[in-house]
C-alpha positions in Angstrom: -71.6 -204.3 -86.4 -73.9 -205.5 -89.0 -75.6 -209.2 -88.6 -75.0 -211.9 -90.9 -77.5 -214.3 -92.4 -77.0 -217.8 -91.4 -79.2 -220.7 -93.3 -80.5 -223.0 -90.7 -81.9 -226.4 -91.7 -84.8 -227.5 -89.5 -86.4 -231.0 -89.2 -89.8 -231.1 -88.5 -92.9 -232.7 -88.7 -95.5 -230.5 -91.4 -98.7 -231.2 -92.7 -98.4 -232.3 -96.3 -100.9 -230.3 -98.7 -101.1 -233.4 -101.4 -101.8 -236.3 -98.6 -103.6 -234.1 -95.2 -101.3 -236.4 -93.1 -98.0 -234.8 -91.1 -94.9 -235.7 -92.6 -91.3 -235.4 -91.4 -89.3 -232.5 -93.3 -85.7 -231.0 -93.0 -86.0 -227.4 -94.7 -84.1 -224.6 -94.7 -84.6 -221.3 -93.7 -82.5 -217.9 -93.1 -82.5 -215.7 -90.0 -79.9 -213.0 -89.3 -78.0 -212.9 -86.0 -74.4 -212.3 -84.9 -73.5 -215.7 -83.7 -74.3 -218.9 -84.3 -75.7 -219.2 -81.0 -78.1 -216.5 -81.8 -79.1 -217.7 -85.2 -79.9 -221.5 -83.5 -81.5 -219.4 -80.8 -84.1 -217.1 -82.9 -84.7 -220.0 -85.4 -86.0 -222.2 -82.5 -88.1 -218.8 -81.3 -89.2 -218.1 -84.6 -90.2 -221.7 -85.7 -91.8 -222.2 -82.3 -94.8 -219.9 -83.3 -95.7 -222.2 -86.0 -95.7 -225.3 -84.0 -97.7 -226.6 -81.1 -96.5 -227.0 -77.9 -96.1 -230.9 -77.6 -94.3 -230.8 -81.6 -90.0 -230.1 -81.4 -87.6 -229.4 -84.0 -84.5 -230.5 -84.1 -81.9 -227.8 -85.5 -79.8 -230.6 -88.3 -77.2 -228.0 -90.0 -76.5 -224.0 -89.1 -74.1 -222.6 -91.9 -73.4 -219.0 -92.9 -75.3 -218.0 -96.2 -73.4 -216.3 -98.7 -76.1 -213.6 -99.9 -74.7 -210.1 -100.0 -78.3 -208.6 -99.6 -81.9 -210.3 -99.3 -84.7 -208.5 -101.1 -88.4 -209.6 -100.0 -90.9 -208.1 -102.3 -94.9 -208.5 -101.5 -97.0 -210.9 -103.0 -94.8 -213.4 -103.6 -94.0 -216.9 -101.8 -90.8 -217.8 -103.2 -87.2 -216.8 -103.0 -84.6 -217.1 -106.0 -80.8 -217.0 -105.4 -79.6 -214.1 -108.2 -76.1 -214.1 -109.2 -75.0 -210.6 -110.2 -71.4 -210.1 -111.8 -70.1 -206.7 -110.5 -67.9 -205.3 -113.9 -65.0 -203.2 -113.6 -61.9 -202.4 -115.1 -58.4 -202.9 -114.5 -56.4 -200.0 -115.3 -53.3 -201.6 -114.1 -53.6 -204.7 -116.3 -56.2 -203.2 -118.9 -58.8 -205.9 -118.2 -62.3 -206.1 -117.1 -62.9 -207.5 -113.7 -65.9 -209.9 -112.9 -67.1 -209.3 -108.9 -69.6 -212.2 -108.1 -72.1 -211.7 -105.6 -75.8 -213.4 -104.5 -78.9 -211.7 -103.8 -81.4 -213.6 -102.2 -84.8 -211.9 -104.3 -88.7 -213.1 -103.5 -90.6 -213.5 -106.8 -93.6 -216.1 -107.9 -91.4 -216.8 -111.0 -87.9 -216.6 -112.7 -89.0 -213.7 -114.9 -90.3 -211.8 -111.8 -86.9 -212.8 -109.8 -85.1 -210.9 -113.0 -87.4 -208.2 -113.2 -87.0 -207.5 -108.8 -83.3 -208.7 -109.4 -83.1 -205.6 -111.5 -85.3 -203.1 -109.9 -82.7 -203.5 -107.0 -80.2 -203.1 -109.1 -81.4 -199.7 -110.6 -79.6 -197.4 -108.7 -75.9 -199.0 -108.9 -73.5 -196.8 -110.3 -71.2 -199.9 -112.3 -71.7 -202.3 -114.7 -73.3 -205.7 -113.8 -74.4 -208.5 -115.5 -76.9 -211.3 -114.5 -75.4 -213.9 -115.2 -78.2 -216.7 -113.0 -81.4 -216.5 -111.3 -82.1 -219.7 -109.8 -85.1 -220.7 -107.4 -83.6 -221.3 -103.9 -84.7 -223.7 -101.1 -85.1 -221.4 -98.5 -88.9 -221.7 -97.2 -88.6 -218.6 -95.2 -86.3 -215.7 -94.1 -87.0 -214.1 -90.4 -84.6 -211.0 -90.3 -84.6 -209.1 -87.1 -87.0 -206.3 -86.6 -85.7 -203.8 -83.9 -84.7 -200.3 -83.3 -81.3 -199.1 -82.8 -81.1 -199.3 -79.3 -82.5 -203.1 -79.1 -79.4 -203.9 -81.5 -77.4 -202.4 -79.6 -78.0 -203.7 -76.2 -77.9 -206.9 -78.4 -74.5 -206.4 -79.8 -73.5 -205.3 -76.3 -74.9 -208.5 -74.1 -73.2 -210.6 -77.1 -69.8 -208.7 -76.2 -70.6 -209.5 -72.3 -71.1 -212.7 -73.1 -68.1 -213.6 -75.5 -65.7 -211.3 -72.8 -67.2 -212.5 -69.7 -63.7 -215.1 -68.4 -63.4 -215.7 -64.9 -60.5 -214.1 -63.6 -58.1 -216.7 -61.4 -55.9 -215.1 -59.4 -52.6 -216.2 -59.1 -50.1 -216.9 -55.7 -47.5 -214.7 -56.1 -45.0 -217.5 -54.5 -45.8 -219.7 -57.9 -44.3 -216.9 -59.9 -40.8 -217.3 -61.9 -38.4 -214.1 -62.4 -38.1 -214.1 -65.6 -42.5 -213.7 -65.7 -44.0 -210.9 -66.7 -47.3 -209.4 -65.2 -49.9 -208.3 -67.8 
């Protein structure tokens, strides 16, 4: 079971660069879980380390983010949304085919965001176009560092979790003939 990005929109309060004075702020940022109660769970732990104790956040949107694959790179503090246009062809119809899909790439600039866009992109086998790079509003992207067992006994309390219904039991007496016992 793989874990899926979710973009997570947090209010709060961040001092501004330009003034020195704290300011309110709703950004988002991207964490990778297998719920949604996991992704508004490890963005409160992870946005927690960056705040003081007596500051909250308050968790405004949680939506699942439509990026086939993120790509950080180092030395670089921003992340660019790249749209990449999977060609194939047809040979039922005899027509190319177009495949969209978004990478979520970290660059300081667009020609940098092309330049990683395409160094990920060196060892596809297909044809693909680039058809956008555009700079995304993501501030950060906290994906989930563990070893195989830790996701694991992750998936496995999630499954506990989502399977875990009390089980009522039934007085025989209530039951009609034509019922059948599972």
């Amino acid at each position: 079971m793989s874990a899926i990005w979710y973009e997570c929109k947090v209010k709060y309060r961040k001092l501004d660069e330009a003034s020195g004075m704290l300011k309110v702020k709703t950004e988002p940022f991207l964490v990778d879980a297998i719920s949604y109660t996991e992704a508004e769970s490890r963005i409160t732990q992870e946005m927690s380390a960056y705040l003081s104790d007596s500051e909250e956040i308050k968790i405004t949107n949680i939506k699942v983010a439509n990026y086939a694959e993120i790509h950080p790179f180092e030395n670089s503090d921003r992340w660019f949304k790249s749209k990449i246009s999977l060609i194939a062809f047809d040979e039922e119809s005899g027509k190319e085919r177009k495949t969209n899909q978004y990478l979520l790439v970290q660059a300081n600039d667009v020609k940098e965001a092309y330049e990683n866009t395409v160094s990920v992109m060196k060892d596809t086998m297909g044809d693909y176009t680039i058809p956008a790079i555009t700079e995304s509003p993501i501030m950060d992207v906290f994906p989930y560092f563990s070893g195989e067992e830790d996701d694991l006994e992750r998936i496995q309390k999630f499954t506990e979790l989502k399977y875990s219904v009390p089980v009522l039991e039934v007085d025989d007496s209530l039951k009609s003939e034509n019922e059948v016992t599972v």
